[in-house]
C-alpha atoms as one frame of an Amber mdcrd trajectory, in Angstrom:
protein
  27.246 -38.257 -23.831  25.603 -39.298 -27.335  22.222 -39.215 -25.527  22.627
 -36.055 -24.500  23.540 -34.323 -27.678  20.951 -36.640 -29.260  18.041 -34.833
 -26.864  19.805 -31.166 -27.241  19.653 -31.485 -31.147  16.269 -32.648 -31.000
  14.676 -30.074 -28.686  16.879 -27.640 -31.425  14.882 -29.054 -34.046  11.844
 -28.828 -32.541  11.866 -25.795 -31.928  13.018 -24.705 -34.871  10.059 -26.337
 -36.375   7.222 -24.977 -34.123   8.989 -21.201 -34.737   8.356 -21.863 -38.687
   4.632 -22.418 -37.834   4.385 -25.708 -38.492   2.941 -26.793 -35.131   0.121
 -24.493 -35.104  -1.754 -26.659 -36.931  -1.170 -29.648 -34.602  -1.919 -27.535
 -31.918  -5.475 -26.411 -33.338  -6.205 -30.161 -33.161  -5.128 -31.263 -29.552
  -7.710 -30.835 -26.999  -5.566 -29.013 -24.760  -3.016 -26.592 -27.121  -6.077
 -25.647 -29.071  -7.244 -23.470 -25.704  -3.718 -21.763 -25.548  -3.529 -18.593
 -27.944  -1.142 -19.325 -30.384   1.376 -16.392 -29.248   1.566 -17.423 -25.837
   2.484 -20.898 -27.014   5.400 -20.131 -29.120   6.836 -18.100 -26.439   6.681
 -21.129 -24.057   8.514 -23.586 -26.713  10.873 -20.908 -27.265  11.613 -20.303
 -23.620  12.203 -24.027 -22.717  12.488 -23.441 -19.417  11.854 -20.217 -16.513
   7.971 -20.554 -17.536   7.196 -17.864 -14.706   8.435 -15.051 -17.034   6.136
 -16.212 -19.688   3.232 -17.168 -18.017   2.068 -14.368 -15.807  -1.156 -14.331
 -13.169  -2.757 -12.939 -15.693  -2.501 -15.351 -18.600  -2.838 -17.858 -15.805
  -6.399 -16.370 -14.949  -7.267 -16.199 -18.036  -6.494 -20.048 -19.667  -8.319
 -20.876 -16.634 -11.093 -19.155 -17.677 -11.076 -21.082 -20.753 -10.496 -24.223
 -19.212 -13.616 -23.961 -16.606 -15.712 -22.442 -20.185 -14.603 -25.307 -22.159
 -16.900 -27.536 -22.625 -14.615 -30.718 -23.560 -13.546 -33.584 -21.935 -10.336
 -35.998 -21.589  -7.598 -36.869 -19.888  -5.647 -34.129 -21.160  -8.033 -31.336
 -20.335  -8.404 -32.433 -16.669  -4.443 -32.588 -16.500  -4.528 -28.884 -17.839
  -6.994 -27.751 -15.238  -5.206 -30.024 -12.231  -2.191 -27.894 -13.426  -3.791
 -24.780 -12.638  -4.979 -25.469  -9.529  -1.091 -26.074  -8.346  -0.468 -24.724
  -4.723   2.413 -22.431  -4.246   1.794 -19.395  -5.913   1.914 -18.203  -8.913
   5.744 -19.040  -9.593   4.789 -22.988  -9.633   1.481 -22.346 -11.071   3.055
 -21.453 -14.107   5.942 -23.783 -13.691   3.472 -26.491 -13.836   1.611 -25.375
 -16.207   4.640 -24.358 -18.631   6.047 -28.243 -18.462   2.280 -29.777 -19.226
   2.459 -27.401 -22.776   5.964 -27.969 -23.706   5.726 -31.721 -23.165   2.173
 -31.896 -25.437   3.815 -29.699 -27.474   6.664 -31.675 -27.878   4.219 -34.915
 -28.312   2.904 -32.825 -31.338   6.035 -32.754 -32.782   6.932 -36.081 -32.451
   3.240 -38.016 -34.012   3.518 -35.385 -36.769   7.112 -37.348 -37.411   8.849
 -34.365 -37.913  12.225 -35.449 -36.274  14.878 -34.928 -39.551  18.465 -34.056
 -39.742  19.142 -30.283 -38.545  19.894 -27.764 -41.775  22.999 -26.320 -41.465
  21.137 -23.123 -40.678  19.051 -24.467 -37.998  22.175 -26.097 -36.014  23.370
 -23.817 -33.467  26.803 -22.099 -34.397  29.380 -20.894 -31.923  29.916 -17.641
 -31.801  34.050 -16.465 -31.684  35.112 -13.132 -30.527  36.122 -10.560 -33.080
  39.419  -9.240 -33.265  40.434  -5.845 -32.737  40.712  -5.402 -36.905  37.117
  -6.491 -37.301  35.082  -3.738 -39.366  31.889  -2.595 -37.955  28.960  -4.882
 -39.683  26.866  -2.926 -42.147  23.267  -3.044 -41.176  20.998  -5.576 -43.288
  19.093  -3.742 -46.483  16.035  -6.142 -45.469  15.543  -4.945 -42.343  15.427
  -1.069 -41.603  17.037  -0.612 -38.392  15.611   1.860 -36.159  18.938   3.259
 -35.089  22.454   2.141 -36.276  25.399   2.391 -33.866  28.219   3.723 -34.983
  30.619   2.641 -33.084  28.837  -0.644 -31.909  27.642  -0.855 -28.304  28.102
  -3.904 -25.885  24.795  -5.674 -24.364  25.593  -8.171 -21.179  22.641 -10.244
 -19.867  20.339  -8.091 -17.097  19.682  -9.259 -13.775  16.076 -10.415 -14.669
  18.037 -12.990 -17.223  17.074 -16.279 -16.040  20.476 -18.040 -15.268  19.058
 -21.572 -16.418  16.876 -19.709 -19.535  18.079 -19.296 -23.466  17.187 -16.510
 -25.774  16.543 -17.511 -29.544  18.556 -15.628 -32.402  16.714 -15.263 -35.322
  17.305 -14.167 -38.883  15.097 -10.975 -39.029  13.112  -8.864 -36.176  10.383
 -10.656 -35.600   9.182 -13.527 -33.048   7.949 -15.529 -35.826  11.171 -15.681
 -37.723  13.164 -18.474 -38.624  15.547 -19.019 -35.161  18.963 -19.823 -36.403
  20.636 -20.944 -32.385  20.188 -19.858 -29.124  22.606 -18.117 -26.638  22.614
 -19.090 -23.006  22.691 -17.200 -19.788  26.414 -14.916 -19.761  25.958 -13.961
 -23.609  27.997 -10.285 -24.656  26.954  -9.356 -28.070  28.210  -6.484 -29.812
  25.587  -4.461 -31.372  25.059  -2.641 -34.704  21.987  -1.929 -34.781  18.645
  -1.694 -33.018  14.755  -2.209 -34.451  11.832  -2.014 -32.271  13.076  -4.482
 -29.419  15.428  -6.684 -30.973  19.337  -5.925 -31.446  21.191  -6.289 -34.626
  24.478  -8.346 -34.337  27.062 -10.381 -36.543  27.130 -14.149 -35.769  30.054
 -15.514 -36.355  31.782 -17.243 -37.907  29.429 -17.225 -41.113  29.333 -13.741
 -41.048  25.403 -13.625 -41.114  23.366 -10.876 -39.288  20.723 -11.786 -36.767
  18.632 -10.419 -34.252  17.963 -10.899 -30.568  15.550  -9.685 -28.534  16.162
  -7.170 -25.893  13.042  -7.280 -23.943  10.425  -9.431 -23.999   7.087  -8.412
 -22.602   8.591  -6.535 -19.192  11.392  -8.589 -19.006  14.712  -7.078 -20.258
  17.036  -9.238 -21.158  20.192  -7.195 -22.093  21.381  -4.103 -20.775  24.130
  -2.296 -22.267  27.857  -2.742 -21.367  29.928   0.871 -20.066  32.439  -0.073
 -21.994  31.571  -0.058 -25.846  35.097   0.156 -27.636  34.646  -2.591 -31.185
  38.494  -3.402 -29.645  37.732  -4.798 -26.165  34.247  -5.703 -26.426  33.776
  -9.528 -28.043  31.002 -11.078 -29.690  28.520 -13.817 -28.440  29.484 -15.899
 -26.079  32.619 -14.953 -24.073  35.550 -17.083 -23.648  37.156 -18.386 -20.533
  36.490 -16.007 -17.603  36.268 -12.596 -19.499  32.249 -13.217 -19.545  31.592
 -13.866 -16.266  34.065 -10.474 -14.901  32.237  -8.302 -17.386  28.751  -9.473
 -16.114  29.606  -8.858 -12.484  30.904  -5.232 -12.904  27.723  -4.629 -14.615
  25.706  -5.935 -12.095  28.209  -4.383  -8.880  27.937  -1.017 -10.810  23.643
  -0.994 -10.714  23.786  -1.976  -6.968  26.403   0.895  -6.519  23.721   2.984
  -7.998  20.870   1.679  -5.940  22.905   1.897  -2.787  23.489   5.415  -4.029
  19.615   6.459  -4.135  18.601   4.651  -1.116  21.752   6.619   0.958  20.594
   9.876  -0.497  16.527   8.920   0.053  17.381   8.671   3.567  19.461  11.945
   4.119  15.831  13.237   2.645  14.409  11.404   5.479  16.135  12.359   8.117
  15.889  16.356   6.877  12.013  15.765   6.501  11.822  14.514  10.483  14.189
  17.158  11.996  11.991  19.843  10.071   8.923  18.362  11.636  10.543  18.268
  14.616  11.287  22.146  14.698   7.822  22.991  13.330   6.200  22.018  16.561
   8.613  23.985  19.095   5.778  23.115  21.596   5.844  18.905  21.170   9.687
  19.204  20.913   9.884  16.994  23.661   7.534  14.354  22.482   9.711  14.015
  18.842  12.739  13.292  21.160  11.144   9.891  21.645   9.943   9.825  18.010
  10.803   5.918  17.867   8.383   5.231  20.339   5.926   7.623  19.269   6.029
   7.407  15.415   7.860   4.260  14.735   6.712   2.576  18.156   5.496  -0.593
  16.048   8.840  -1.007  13.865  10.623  -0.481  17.419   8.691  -3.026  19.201
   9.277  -5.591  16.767  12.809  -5.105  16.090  13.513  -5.309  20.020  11.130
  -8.490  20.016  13.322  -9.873  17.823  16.060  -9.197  19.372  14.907 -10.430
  22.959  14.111 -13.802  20.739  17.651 -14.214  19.356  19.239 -13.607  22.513
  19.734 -17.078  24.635  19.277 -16.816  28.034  21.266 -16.285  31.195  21.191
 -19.835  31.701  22.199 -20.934  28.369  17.916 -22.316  28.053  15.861 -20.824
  25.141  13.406 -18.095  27.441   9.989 -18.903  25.947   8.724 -15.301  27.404
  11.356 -13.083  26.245   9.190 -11.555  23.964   6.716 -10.531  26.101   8.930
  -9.429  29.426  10.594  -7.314  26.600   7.124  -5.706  25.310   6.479  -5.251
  28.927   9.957  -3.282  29.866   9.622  -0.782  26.805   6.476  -0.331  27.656
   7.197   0.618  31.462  10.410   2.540  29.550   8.469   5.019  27.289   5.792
   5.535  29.877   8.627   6.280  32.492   9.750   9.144  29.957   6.518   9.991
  29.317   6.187  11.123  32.461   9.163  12.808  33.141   8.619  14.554  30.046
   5.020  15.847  30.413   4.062  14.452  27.169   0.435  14.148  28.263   0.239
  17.103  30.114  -1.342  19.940  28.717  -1.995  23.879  29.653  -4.661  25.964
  28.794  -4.230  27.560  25.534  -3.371  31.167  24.952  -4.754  33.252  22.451
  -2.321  32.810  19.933  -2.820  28.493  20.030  -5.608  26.381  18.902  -7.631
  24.032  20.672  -9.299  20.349  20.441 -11.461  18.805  22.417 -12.613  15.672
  22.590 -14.754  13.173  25.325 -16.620   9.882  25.470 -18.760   8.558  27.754
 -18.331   5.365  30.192 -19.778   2.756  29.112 -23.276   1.688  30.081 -25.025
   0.032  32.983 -27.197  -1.824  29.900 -25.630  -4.459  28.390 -21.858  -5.813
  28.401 -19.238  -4.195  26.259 -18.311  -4.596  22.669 -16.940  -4.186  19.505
 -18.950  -1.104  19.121 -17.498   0.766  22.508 -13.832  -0.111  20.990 -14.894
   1.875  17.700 -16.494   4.627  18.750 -13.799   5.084  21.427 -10.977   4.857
  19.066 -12.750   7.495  16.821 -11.721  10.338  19.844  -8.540   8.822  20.839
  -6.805   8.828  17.308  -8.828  12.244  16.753  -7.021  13.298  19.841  -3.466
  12.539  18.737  -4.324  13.305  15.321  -4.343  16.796  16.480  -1.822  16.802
  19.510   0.114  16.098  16.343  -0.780  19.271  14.759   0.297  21.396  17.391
  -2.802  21.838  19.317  -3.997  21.800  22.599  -5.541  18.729  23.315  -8.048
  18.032  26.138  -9.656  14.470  26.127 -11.617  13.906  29.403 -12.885  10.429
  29.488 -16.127  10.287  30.435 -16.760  14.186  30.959 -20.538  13.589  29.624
 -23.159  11.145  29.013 -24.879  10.788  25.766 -26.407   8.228  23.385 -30.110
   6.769  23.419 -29.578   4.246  25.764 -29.111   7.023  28.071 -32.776   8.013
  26.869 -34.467   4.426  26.657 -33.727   4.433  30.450 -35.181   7.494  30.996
 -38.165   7.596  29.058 -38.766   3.876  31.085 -38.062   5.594  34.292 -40.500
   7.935  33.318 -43.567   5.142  32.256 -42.968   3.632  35.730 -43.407   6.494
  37.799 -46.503   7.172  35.882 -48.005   3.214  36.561 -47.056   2.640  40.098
 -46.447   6.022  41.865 -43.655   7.970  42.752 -40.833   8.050  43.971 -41.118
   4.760  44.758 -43.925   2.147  42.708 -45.952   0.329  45.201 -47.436  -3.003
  45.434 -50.223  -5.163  47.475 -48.702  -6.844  50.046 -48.572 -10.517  49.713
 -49.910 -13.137  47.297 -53.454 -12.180  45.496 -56.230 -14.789  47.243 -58.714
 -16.457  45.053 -62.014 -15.785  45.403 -63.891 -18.507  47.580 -67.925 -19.705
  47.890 -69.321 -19.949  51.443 -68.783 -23.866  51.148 -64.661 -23.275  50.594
 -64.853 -23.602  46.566 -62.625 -21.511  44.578 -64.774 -19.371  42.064 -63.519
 -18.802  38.715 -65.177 -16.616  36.286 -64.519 -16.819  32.599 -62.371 -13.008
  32.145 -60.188 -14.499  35.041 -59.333 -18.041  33.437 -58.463 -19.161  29.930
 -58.432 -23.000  29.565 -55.911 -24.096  27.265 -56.681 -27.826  25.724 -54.073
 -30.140  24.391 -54.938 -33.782  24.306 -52.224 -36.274  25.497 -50.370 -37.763
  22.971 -51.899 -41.403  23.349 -55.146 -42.607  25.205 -54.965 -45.760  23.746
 -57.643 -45.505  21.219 -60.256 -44.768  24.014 -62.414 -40.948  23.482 -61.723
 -38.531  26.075 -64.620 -37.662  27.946 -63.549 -34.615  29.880 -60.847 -32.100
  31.168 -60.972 -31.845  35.224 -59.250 -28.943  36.163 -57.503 -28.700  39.719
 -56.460 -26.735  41.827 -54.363 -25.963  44.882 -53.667 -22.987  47.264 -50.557
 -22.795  49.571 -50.159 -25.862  50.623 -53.302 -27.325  50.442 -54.270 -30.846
  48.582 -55.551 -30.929  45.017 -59.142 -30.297  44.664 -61.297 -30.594  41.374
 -62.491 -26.998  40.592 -64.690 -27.840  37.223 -64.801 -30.530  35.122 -64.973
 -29.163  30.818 -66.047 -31.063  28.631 -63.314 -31.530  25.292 -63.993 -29.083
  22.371 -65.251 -29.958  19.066 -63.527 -29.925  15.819 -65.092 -26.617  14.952
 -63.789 -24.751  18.103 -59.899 -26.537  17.816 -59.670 -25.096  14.841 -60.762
 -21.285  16.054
C-alpha cells in the first residue's frame, strides 16, 4: 500500500542521512544517543533490525556501565537503563535495547526535519541479472582492490545471514560511505573484486560499482558460491526460484561437510576406546561394560528418558518410571559386576604395580558430615583412578584408625584415669551432707558459699532491708540459714 512504501522510503532516507554523518551531531545532543559510541550507533541504524548481531554482551556490559556512571537524569535515560535490565538473555537484551536507539534515532531525524525527496542515488535500484555476454567489470581506479578476480566469483548469503536483516551497498569500502540501497536476505552477487572486507560488484542497471560487506565484526555474511562461471552466475538479487535453489545447495553442501567430520571424529573415537581397551589386557573385562563404567551417567539418563517416554502397561502415565528404571540398571551392572569379578582383585606379581588405599569408620564423636563425604571420596576416586591405570587396587574400608579425634579421646581417657583412679574412677557414695551445729543449723562458711544479689525488679518504691537466705535438705521445710544485709553501691559495682 501507499503507506507502506511511504514508511520504506522514509526509513531509506533516513538512513541514508545518518550514514552521511549528519545525525551525529543530533546524537551528541540527546541525553541518551550521546552515551552510545558513535560506531556502534551507525551499525544499529544500518542494521534495522537482528540487533543481537550488533549488540553483543559485551557492548551490552559496557553501555551499562555508562548508564549506571552517568550522572544525568530523564525519562529517556531511565528507559535506556530499564532496557538493559530486560530478562531473557542476552538475545532480548539487545533486542530491546536495539529498538529504544533506532526509534530515538529515528526521532532525531525527524525534529532535525530532514525528511526530503530521495536523490536518485539514494533510492534503492533493482538489481537485473547479467547476461551471458556481459564483460567482466573493471575494478574502480578510486579504490585499490586488494585482489581482483579474474573470472568473477559468486557470493550467496551464509547461514549466520539474518533471514529478516538487510546489508547496505555503498559507493566505496568503507562503513561511513555514502549507502546507495540495500539487498535483502537471498542476495547472489557476482564479484570482481575484494578490499579488506567488503566485495566489489556491478549494480545494475546503472552500471555503477559498489561495495558490500562480507563480514561484519564475526559475522560473515557471504560465502562464496562453487559454481563461479560469469555465464550461470547472476547478479544481485535472483529472480524467480533460481535464488532460493542456489542458497540451499550451498547450505546442504556445508552440512555434507560437517556430517563428514563428525562421521570421521567418531571412527577416531571408537579407535581411541578399543586401543584403551587392549592396553589394559588385565581390566579387559571391566571395558566390556564401558557404558556403565565410563559413560554410566550419559547411559543413565538416556534410559531415564526413555523409561519417561514410554506409557505404561495400562495406558496411565507411570510417575516412577524413572526411578524403577535407575533401580533395574543399577541391580543390572552390579549383577555383571559380579559375574565378572570386576572388584575382585589378586595379589600382585612382581611384574604389576600396586595401590593402596583405606579410611577409617567414622567416629563415635559427633554425627556425620560433609567432611566424612570429602575425605572419603578423596580414596575412592584415588582408588579407581588407578584401577584405571592398570594397577592392583586394594581399598579396605576401615583397615585403620587415624585422625585427632582419635587422640582428643585418648589424651581425655588419659586425664581421667589420672583424677579418679584406675581402671575405673570412683566416687563417694551418696549425696555430700551439709555440715550441721549441735542445735540442727546448717553451717556455712564463706569458701563454701558465694551469695549472688540481684534485687527484684519492683518493690514498690519501698528500700530493701535484707536478703534471708534459705535453705532445705531432702525433704525437709524451708528454714532461714542467715539473713545479709543488701550491698552498697561501692561493692555492686566490684
Amino acid at each position: 500500500s501507499a503507506a507502506i512504501l511511504e514508511q520504506a522510503d522514509k526509513l531509506q532516507r533516513f538512513q541514508t542521512w545518518w550514514s552521511e554523518g549528519q545525525g551525529a551531531t543530533g546524537a551528541e545532543a540527546h541525553p541518551m544517543l550521546s552515551l552510545v559510541e558513535a560506531g556502534l550507533l551507525s551499525d544499529i541504524v544500518a542494521a534495522g533490525a537482528s540487533y543481537h548481531n550488533i549488540l553483543s554482551a559485551d557492548r551490552l556490559d559496557a553501555l551499562q556501565r555508562v548508564a549506571d556512571q552517568s550522572s544525568a537524569s530523564g525519562a529517556a535515560l531511565e528507559a535506556l537503563r530499564r532496557s538493559l535490565q530486560t530478562k531473557g538473555g542476552a538475545k532480548s537484551q539487545a533486542r530491546v535495547v536495539g529498538n529504544l536507539l533506532f526509534k530515538e534515532s529515528m526521532a532525531v531525524f525527524d525534529t532535525a526535519g530532514s525528511e526530503r525527496s530521495p536523490s536518485p542515488q539514494q533510492a534503492p535500484t533493482p538489481v537485473a541479472a547479467p547476461t551471458a555476454a556481459s564483460a567482466p567489470a573493471t575494478p574502480s581506479s578510486a579504490a585499490v582492490l586488494d585482489e581482483i578476480f579474474d573470472p568473477p566469483r559468486s557470493y550467496v548469503c551464509s547461514e549466520s545471514f539474518p533471514a529478516e536483516a538487510t546489508v547496505a551497498v555503498r559507493a566505496a569500502p568503507q562503513q561511513d560511505s555514502e549507502m546507495l540501497t540495500t539487498l535483502p536476505y537471498g542476495t547472489q552477487i557476482l564479484a570482481n573484486g575484494q578490499r579488506g572486507n567488503f566485495l566489489q560488484f556491478r549494480l545494475e542497471p546503472a552500471g555503477q560499482e559498489a561495495f558490500v560487506p562480507r563480514i561484519i565484526g564475526d559475522l560473515v555474511l557471504f560465502v562464496p558460491l562453487r559454481s563461479t562461471s560469469p555465464s550461470s552466475a547472476p547478479l544481485g538479487v535472483l529472480p524467480g526460484s533460481d535464488e532460493r535453489v542456489a542458497v540451499l545447495e550451498h547450505r546442504v553442501d556445508q552440512q555434507e561437510k560437517t556430517i563428514r567430520a563428525l562421521q570421521a571424529e567418531l571412527v577416531g573415537l571408537r579407535t581411541h576406546m578399543s586401543a584403551i581397551a587392549s592396553a589394559f589386557g588385565a581390566l579387559a573385562p571391566a571395558f566390556l561394560s564401558f557404558s556403565e563404567l565410563v559413560f554410566c551417567k550419559a547411559f543413565l539418563s538416556f534410559g531415564a528418558r526413555r523409561a519417561m517416554a514410554a506409557p505404561a502397561e495400562d495406558g496411565v502415565k507411570n510417575k516412577f518410571a524413572r526411578r524403577d528404571l535407575l533401580q533395574q540398571i543399577e541391580v543390572d551392572v552390579q549383577k555383571k559386576w559380579d559375574e565378572l569379578k570386576v572388584f575382585e582383585v589378586d595379589a600382585p606379581d612382581e611384574t604389576s604395580e600396586k595401590f593402596m588405599c583405606t579410611f577409617p569408620y567414622p567416629y563415635m564423636n559427633g554425627l556425620l558430615h560433609i567432611g566424612h563425604a570429602f575425605s572419603l571420596t578423596k580414596a575412592v576416586f584415588a582408588a579407581h583412578f588407578n584401577r584405571l591405570l592398570g594397577k592392583k587396587v586394594l581399598f579396605p574400608f576401615g583397615f585403620h584408625c587415624t585422625g585427632m579425634p582419635i587422640q582428643a579421646a585418648a589424651n581425655k581417657l588419659k586425664r581421667e584415669l589420672e583424677v579418679y583412679g584406675s581402671p575405673y574412677p570412683i566416687f563417694p557414695a551418696g549425696r555430700p551432707q551439709p555440715k550441721e551445729a549441735a542445735d540442727g543449723t546448717i553451717l556455712l562458711d564463706d569458701v563454701g558459699v558465694t551469695l549472688q544479689f540481684k534485687p527484684p525488679s519492683s518493690t514498690g518504691k519501698k528500700a530493701i532491708k535484707a536478703f534471708n537466705v534459705l535453705c532445705k535438705v531432702k525433704g525437709g521445710t524451708w528454714s532461714q540459714v542467715v539473713s545479709v544485709p543488701p550491698p552498697d553501691a561501692e561493692t555492686l559495682k566490684e
